[in-house]
N, C-alpha and C positions, 0 to 999 in steps of 0.2 A: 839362577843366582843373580842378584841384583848388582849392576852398577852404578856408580854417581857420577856426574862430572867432577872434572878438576876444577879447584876456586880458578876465579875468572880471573882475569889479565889487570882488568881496574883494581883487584887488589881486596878485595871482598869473597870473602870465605864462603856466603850465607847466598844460597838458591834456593826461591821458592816456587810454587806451582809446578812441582815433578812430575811429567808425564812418562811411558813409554813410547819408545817411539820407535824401538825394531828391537825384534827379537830373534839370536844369535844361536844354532842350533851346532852344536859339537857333538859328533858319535864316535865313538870309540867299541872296542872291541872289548869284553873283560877277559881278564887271565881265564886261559883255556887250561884248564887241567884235567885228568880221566877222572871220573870217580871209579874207584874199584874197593867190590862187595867181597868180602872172605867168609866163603860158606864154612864154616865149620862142621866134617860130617859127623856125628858119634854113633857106636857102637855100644849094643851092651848085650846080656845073654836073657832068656829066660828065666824066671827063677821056679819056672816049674817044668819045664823038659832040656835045658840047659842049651835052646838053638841061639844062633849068634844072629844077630839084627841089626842091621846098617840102617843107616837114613840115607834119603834118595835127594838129590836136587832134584829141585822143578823145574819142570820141563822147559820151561825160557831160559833157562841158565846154563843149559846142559852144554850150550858150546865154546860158553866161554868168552862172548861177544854180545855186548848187547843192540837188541834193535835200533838202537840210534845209531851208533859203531856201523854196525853191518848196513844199513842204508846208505851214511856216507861213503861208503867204500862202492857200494851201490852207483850212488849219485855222481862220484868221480867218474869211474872206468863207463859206466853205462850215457849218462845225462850228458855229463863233461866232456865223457871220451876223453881221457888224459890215462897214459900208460900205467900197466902196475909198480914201475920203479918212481913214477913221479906220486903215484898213491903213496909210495913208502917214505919218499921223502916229506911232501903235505905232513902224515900222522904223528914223521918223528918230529919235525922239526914244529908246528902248531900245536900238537895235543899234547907232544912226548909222548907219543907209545909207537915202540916198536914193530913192525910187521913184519914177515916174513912173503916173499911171494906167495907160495904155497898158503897161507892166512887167509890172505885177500883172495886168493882164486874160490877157497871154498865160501868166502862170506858173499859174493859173487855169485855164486853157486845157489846159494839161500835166498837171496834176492832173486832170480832168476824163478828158481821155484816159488816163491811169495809172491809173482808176478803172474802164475798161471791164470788165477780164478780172471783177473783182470781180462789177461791178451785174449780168452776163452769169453768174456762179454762183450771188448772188443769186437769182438770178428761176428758175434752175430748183432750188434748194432748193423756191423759196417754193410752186412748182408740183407737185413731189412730195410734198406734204404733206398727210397725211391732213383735217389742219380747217385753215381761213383764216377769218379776220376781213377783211371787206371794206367800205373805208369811203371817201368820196368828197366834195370839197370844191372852192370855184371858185376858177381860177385866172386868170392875166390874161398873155395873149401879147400884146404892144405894143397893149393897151389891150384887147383885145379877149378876151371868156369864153372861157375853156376848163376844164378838170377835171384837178384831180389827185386822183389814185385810188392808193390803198394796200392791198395787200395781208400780211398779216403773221400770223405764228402764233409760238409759242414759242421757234423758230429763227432768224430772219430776217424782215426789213420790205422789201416790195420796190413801190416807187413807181414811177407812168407820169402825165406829162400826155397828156391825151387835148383834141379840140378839143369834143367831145361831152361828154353823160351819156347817151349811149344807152345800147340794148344790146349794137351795134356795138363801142363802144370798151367796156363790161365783159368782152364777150367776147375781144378784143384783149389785154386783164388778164391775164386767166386762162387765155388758152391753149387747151391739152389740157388742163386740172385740169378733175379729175371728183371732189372729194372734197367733206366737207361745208362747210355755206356758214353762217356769225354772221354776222349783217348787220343794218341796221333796215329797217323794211319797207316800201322806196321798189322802184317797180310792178317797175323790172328783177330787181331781186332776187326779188320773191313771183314767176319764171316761171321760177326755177330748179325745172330735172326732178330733181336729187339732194335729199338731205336735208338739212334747214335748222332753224335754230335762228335764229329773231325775235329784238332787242334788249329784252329785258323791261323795261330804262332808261331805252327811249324812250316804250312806251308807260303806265307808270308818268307819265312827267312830260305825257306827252297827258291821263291821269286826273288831275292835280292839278288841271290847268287846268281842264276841268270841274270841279270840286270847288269851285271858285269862282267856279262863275257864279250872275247874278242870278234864273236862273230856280230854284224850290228843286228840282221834279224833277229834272230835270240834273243839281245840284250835289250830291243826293241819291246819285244814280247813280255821279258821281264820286267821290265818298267811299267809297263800299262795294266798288266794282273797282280803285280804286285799293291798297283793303286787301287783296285779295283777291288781287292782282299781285304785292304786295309779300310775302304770305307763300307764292308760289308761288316767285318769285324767291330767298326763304329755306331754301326744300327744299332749294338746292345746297348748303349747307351741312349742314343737318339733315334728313337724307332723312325720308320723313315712314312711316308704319306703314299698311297696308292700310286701318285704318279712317280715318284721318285724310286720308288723298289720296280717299278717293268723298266725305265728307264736304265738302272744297276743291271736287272737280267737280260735285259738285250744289250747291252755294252758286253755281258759277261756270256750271252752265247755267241754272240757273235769274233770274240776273240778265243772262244772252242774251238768254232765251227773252221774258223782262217787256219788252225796248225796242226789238228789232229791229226792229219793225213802225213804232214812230216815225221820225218828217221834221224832226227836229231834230238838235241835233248830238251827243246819249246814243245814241241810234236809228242814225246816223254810223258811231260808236264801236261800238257794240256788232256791227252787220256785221261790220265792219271786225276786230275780234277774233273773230268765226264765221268768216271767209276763214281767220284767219291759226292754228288754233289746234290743227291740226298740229303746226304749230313753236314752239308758245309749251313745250313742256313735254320737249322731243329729251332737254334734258341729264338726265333723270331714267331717259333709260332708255339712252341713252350715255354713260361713266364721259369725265370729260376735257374735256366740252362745259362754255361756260362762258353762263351764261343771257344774257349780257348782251357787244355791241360794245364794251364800256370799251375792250378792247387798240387797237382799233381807231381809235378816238376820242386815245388818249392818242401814238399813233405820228403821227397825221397833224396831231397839237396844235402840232407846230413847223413845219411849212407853211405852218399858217395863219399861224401871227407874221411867218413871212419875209414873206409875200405883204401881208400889213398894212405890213411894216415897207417894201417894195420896192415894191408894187403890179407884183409880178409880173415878167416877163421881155420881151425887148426882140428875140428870136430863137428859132428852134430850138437854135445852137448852147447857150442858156439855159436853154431849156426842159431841154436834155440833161442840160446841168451838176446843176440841181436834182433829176432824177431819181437823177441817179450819187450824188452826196454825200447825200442823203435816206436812200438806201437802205443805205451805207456806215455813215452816221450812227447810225440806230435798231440797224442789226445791231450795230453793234460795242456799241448800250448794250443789247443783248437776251442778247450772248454774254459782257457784263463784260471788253471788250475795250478798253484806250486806244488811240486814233484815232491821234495823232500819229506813233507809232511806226510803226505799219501806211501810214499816207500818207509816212513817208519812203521806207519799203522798195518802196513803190508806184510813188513816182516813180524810183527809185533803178533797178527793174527797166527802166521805160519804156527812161530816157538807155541804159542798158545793154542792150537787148533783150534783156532775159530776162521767164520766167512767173513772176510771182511766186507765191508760197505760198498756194494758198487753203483749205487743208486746213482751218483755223478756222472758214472759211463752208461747206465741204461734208461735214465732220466730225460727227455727231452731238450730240456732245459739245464744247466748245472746250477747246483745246491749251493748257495750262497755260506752257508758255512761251510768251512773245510775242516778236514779230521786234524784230530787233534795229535799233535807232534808227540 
């Protein structure tokens, strides 16, 4: 919509050589209303054996929700994470349609199931993958512990609750994958047979802590490996020069060799980094390793809120849900993919029986068009 200026001040109506000169963007929202279809069923008889013959809906109609409906309901409780009373609130008061808890649990329900073919591409991306981040957090099945466990790399995030943190259910995780393993260094993890790359993040912030204890030798010791961490940790960035990494590793056995014999908790520590130190150093000599679980830590960061915010799940059929949208969730933000559109076309296939598109999750690369809403 064009503007003019106001005549000028000298008093002169008449401006010429009109340019633009910025253009002024207003978005609004338009009236949100449902549309709603009224099947009309008819019946009628034979006119040659007198049987009675109803008309059927089709089968996308059959619940009475359509795929846009049911994904947003989707996109709230699962993407949003926002309760089912605030779902009811959002539909009545935005769209004007009424819900009932019980509505939304099954439209939920559908989504969750329209999520399988997905979480099932998912997980065998996540398993053909040369490197995973593996990282693990507690979860609460009608009150009671269990683990949610995520696996993820630059392609994909593929989550499982387990009732454990054994080695059982890490191996349950991972399958067949045989490739390399980021992890922090909790016992399952250091008895992996492949190659592994320690959290240099964790045990960095195990050094600060020392670093401020009362005892001075301790805090001594923490200060000097905690420096010593952090500029191995910096190699990934700035690989270091032949002289400069023996100069690192004799700084750094030589502050082994000084405490390992101690029964305190430097003496702990320093074991503890002699077990682990194989893998404190992989990414320096595999291009792609990244020193540190952050990917890992930041994919399972929204779990943990739900689980703060839910305290957890009240079934398997729950437990399932959070695995399916967990996994859907992180991949679509790892592949720069909007969620919504992919959960309409998701349920859209279910009502319809058809497979939907997963070319995006089994694709290398993701598909520059997105499905269509």
């Amino acid at each position: 919509m064009p503007l003019f200026p106001e005549p000028c001040g000298c008093g002169h109506s008449e401006v010429t050589t009109l340019t633009t000169y910025h253009t002024h963007q207003v978005i609004e929202l338009p009236m949100m209303r449902p549309e709603v279809t009224h099947w009309l069923l008819n019946q009628g008889q034979c006119s040659s054996c007198g049987k009675t013959h109803k008309a059927a809906l089709p089968p996308d109609q059959i619940t009475g929700y359509g795929p846009r409906l049911t994904a947003f309901v989707g996109e709230m409780t699962g993407i949003v994470s926002i309760s089912r009373s605030a779902v009811q609130d959002v539909c009545a008061s935005v769209f004007s349609i009424p819900l009932s808890k019980g509505a939304i649990q099954k439209m939920v329900n559908r989504v969750s199931e329209a999520l399988v073919p997905h979480y099932e591409a998912i997980g065998r991306v996540a398993r053909a993958a040369p490197v995973n981040h593996l990282d693990e957090t507690s979860w609460f099945t009608q009150g009671v512990r269990h683990w949610l466990w995520v696996m993820t790399n630059p392609l994909v995030s593929y989550f499982q609750i387990h009732p454990t943190r054994s080695q059982t259910a890490f191996e349950q995780s991972i399958a067949d994958w045989k490739g390399i393993l980021v992890s922090d260094d909790y016992g399952v993890y250091q008895s992996w047979k492949g190659l592994r790359q320690t959290c240099l993040a964790h045990l960095i912030r195990t050094a600060k802590g020392l670093a401020e204890h009362l005892e001075s030798g301790i805090a001594a010791f923490g200060r000097k490996i905690r420096d010593e961490l952090q500029r191995l940790c910096h190699m990934s960035t700035v690989r270091p020069t032949v002289g400069q990494w023996r100069a690192w590793y004799a700084r750094f056995r030589h502050l082994m060799s000084s405490m390992t014999a101690r029964l305190d908790k430097a003496g702990t520590f320093a074991r503890r980094l002699d077990r682990e130190q194989e893998a404190l150093w992989l990414f320096l000599d595999l291009p792609g390793i990244d020193p540190t679980n952050n990917a890992a830590e930041r994919a399972i960061r929204f779990g943990v809120m739900w689980r703060k915010r839910t305290r957890g799940t009240c079934s398997e059929k729950g437990n399932r849900w959070v695995e399916r949208v967990l996994s859907f969730r992180q991949t679509c933000r790892i592949r720069g993919r909007p969620t919504f559109p992919l959960l309409v076309e998701a349920v859209r296939c279910r009502f319809k029986g058809r497979t939907p598109d997963l070319r995006w999750i089994t694709h290398q690369e993701p598909l520059l068009a997105c499905a269509t809403p």
